[in-house]
KOLNU-550744 format. One record per atom (N, C-alpha, C): residue in one letter; atom name; z, x, y. Coordinates in Angstrom, 1 decimal, always signed. Last residue first. Layout:
KOLNU-550744
REC   type   atom        w        u        v
REC      a     CA        Z        X        Y
...
***
This chain:
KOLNU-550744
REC   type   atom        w        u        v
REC      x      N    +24.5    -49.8    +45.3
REC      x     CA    +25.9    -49.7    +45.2
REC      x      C    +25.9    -48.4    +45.7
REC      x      N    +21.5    -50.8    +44.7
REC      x     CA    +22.4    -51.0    +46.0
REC      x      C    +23.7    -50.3    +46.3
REC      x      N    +21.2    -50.5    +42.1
REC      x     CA    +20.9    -49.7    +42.9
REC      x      C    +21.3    -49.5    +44.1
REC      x      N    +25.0    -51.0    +40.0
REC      x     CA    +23.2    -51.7    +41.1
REC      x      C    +22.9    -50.7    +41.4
REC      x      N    +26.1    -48.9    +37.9
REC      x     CA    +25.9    -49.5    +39.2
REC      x      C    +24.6    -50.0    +39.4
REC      x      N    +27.6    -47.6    +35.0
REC      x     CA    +26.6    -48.3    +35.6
REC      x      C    +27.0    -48.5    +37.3
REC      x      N    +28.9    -44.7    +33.5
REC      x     CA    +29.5    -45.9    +34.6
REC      x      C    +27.8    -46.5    +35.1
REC      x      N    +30.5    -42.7    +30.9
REC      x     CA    +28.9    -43.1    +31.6
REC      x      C    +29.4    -45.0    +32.3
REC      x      N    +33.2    -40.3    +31.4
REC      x     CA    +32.7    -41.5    +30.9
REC      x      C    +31.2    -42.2    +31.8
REC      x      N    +34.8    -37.4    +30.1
REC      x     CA    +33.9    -38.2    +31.1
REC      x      C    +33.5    -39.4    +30.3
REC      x      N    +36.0    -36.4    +27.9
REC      x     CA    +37.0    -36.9    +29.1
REC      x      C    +36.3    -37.7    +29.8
REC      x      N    +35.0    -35.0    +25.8
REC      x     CA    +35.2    -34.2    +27.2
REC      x      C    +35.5    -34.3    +28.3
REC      x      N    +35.2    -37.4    +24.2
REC      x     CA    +35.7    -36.1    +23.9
REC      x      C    +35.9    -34.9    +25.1
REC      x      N    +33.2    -38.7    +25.7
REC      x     CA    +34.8    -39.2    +25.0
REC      x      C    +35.8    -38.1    +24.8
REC      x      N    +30.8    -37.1    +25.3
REC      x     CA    +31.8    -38.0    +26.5
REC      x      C    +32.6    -38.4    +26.6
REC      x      N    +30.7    -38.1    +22.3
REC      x     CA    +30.3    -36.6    +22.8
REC      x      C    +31.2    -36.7    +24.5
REC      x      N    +30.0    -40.8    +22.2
REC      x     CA    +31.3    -39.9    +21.5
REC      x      C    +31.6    -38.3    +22.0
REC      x      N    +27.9    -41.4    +24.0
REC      x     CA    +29.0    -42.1    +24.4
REC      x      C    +30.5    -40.9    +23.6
REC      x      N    +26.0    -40.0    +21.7
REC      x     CA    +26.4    -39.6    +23.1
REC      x      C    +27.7    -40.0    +23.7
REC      x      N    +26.0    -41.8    +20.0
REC      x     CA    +26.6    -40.2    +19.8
REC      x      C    +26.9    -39.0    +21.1
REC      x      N    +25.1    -44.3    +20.7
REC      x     CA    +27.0    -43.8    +19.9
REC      x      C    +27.3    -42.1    +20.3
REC      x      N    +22.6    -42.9    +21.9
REC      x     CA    +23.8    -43.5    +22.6
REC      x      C    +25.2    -43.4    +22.1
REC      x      N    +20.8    -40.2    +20.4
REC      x     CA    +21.3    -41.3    +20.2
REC      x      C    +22.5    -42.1    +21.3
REC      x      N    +18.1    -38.6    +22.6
REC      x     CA    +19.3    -38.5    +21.7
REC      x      C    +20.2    -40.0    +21.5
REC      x      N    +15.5    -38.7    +23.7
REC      x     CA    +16.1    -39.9    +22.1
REC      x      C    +17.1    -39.4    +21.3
REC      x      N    +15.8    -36.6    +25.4
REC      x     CA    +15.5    -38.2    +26.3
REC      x      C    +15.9    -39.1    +24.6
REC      x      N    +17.2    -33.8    +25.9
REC      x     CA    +16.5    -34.8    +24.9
REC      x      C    +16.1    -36.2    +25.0
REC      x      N    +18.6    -32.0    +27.5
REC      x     CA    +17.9    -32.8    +28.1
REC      x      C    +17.1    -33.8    +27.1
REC      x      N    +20.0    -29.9    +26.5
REC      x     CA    +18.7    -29.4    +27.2
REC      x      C    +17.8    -30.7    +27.4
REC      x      N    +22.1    -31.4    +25.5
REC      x     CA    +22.5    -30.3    +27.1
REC      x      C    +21.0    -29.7    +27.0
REC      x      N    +21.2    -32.1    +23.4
REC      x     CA    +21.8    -33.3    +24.4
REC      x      C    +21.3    -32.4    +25.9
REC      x      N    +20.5    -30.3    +21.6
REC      x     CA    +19.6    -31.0    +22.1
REC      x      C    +19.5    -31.9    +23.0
REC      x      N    +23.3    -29.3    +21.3
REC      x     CA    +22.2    -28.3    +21.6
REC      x      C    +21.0    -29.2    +22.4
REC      x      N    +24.2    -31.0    +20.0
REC      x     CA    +25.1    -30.8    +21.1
REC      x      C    +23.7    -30.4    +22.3
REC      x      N    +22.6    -31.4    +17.5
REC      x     CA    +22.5    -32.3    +18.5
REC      x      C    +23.1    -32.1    +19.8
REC      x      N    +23.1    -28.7    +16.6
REC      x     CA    +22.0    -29.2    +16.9
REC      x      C    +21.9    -30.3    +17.9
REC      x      N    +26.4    -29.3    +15.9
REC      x     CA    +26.2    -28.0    +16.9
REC      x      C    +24.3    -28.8    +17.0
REC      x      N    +26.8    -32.6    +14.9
REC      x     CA    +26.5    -31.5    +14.8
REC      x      C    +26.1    -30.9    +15.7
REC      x      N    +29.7    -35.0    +15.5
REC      x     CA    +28.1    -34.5    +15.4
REC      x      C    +27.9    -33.1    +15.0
REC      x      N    +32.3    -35.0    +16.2
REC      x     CA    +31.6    -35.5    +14.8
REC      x      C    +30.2    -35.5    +15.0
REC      x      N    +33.4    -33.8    +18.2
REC      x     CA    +33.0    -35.3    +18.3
REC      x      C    +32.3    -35.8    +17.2
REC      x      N    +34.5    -31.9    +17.2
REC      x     CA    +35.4    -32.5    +17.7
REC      x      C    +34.7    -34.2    +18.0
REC      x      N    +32.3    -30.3    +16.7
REC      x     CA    +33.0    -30.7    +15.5
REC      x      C    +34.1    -31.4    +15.6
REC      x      N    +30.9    -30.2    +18.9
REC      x     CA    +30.0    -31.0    +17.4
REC      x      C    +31.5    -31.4    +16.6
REC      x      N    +32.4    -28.5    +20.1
REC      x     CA    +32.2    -29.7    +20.6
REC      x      C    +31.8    -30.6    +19.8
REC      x      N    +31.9    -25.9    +18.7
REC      x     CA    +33.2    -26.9    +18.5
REC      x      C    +33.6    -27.8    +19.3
REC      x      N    +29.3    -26.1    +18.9
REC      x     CA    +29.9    -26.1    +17.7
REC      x      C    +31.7    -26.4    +17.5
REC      x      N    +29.2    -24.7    +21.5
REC      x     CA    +28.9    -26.2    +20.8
REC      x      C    +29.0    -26.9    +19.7
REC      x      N    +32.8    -24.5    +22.7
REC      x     CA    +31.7    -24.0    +22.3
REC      x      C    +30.7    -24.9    +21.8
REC      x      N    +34.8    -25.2    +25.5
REC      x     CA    +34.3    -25.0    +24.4
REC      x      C    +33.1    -24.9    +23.6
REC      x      N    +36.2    -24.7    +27.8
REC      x     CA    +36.1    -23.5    +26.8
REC      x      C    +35.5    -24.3    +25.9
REC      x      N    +35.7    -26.6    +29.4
REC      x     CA    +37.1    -26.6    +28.5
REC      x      C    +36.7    -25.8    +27.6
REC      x      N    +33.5    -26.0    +31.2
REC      x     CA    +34.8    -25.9    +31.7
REC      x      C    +36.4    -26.2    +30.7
REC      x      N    +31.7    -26.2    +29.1
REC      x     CA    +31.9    -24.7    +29.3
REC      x      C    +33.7    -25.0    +30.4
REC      x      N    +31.8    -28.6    +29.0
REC      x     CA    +31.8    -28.2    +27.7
REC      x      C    +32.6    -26.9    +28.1
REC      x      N    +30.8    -29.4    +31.6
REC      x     CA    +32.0    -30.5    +30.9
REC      x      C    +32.5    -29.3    +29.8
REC      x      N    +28.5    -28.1    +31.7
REC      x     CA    +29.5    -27.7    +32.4
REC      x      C    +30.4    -28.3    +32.0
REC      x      N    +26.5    -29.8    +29.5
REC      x     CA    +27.0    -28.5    +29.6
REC      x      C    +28.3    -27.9    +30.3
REC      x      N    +26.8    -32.5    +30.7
REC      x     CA    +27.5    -31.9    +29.2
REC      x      C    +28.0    -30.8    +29.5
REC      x      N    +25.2    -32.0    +33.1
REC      x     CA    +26.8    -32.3    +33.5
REC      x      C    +27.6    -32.0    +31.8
REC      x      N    +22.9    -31.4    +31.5
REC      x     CA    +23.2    -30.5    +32.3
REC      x      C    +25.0    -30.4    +32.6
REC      x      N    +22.5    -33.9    +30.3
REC      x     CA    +22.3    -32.4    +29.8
REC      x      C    +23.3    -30.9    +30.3
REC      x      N    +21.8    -35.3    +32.9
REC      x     CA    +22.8    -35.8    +31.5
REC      x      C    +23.8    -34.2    +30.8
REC      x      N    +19.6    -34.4    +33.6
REC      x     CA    +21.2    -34.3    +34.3
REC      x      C    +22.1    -34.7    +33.6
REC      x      N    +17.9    -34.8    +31.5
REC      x     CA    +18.2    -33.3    +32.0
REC      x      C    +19.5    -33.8    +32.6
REC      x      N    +17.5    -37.5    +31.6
REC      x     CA    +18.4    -37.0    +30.6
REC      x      C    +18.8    -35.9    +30.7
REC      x      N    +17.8    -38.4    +35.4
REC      x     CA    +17.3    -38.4    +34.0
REC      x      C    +18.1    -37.6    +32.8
REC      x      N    +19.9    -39.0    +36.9
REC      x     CA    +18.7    -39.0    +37.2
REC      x      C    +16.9    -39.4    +36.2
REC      x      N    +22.9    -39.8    +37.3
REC      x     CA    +22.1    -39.2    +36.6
REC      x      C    +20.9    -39.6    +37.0
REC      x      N    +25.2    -38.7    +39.6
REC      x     CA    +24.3    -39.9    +39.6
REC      x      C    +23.0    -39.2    +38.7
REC      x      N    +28.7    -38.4    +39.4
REC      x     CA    +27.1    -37.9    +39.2
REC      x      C    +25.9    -38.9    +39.0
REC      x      N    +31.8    -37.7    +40.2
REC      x     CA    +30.9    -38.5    +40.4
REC      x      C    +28.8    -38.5    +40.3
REC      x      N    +33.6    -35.6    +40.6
REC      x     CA    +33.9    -36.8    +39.5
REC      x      C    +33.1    -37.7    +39.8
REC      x      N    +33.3    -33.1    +41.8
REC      x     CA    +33.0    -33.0    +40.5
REC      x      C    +33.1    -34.5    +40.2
REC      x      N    +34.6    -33.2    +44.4
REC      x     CA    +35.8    -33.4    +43.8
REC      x      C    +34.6    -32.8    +42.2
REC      x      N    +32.2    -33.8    +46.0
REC      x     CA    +33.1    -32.4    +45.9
REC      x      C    +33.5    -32.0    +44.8
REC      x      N    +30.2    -35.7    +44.1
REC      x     CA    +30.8    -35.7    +45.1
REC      x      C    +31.7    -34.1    +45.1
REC      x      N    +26.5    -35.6    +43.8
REC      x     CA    +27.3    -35.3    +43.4
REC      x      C    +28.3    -34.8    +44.6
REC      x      N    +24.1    -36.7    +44.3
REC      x     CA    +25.6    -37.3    +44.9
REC      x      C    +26.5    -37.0    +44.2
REC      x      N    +22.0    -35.4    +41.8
REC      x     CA    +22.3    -35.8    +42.9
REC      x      C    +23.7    -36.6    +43.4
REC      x      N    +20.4    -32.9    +39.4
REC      x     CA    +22.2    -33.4    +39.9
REC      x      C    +22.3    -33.9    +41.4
REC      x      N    +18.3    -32.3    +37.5
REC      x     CA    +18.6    -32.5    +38.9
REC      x      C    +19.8    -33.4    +39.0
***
């Protein structure tokens, strides 16, 4: 589930790990790339890519944060107020 998300694409209010998953995915597919050569750009493996974008709730953070790095986006806090 993908909420406030703004026009523009540059704003997503994750929900849970599925939307995590989910915004990967399109991150991935909008730079052509495959998962396997997302794995191999961010030094993980095609499996983990796989297990990120279907929502894995104990995928690891380093390897997440690296995976996001690589496809330009970055994970942003806020209060719930904000």
């Amino acid at each position: 589930m993908i909420s406030n998300c703004s026009r523009s694409g540059s704003a997503i209010v994750l929900a849970d790990a599925a939307t995590l998953g989910v915004a990967v995915r399109q991150a991935r597919k909008t730079h052509g790339l495959t998962q396997a050569g997302l794995a191999g750009l961010a030094g993980t493996g095609p499996r983990f890519i796989s297990e990120l974008e279907r929502g894995k709730e104990s995928a690891e953070l380093g390897k997440v944060l690296g995976v996001l790095a690589v496809l330009g986006l970055r994970l942003m806090l806020a209060g719930a107020d904000a």
